[in-house]
PLY file of the C-alpha trace (Angstrom):
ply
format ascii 1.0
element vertex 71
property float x
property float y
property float z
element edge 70
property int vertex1
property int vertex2
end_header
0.00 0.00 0.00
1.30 3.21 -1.29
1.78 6.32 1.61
-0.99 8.53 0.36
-3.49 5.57 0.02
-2.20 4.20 3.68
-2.37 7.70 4.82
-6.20 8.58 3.28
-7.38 5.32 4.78
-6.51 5.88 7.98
-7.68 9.48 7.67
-10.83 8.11 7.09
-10.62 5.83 10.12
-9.73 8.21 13.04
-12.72 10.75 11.57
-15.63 7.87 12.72
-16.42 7.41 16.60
-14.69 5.05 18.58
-18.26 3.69 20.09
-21.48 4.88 19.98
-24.03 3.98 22.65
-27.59 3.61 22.09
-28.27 7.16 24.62
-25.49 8.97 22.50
-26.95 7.89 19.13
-30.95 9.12 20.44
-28.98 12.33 21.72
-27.07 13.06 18.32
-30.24 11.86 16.23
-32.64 14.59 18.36
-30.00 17.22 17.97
-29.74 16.42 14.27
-32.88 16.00 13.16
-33.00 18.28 10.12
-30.24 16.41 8.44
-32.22 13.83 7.40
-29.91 11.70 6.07
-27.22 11.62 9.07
-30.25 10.70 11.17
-32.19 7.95 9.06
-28.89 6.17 9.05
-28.64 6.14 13.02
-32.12 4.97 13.08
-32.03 2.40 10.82
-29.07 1.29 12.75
-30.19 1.41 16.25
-33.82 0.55 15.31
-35.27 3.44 17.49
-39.04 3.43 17.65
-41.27 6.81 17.71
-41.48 6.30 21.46
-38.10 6.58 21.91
-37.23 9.72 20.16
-41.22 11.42 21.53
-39.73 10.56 25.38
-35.91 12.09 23.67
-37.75 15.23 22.92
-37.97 15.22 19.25
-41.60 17.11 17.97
-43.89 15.00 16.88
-44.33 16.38 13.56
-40.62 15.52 13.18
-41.51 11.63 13.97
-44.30 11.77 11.66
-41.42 12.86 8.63
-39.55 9.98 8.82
-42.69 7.66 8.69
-41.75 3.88 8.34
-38.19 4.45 9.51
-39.21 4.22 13.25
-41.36 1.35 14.43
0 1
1 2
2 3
3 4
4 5
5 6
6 7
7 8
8 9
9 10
10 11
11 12
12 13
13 14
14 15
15 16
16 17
17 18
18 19
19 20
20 21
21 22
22 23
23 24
24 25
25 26
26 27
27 28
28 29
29 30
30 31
31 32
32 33
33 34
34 35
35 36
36 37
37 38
38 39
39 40
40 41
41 42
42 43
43 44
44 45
45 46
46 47
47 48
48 49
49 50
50 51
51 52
52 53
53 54
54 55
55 56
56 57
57 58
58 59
59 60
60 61
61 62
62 63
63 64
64 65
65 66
66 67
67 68
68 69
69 70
């Protein structure tokens, strides 16, 4: 492996999150909820349901958006 390629991966790498717990993820998913598509990738990974995110303090009108994402 070449030094730029070795270089960009591991760029890539150390950008992500070590961990992610499921509190953190509801947190960064209420806080981001107008960038749609950093938050239906969160959900789709934790599998939050509209209960969840209505205790987290998201607006219900926001719930209602992402329809069959959330159980």
């Amino acid at each position: 492996m070449g030094k730029a390629k070795k270089r960009s991966f591991n760029n890539g790498i150390n950008d992500k999150f070590p961990y992610m717990t499921r509190e953190s993820a509801l947190c960064s998913v209420i806080n981001n909820i107008n960038n749609k598509s950093k938050v239906i990738d969160t959900i789709t990974l934790f599998g939050f349901s509209a209960e969840e995110m209505l205790e987290a303090g998201a607006a219900y009108e926001d719930v209602v958006a992402l329809g069959g994402l959330v159980k």
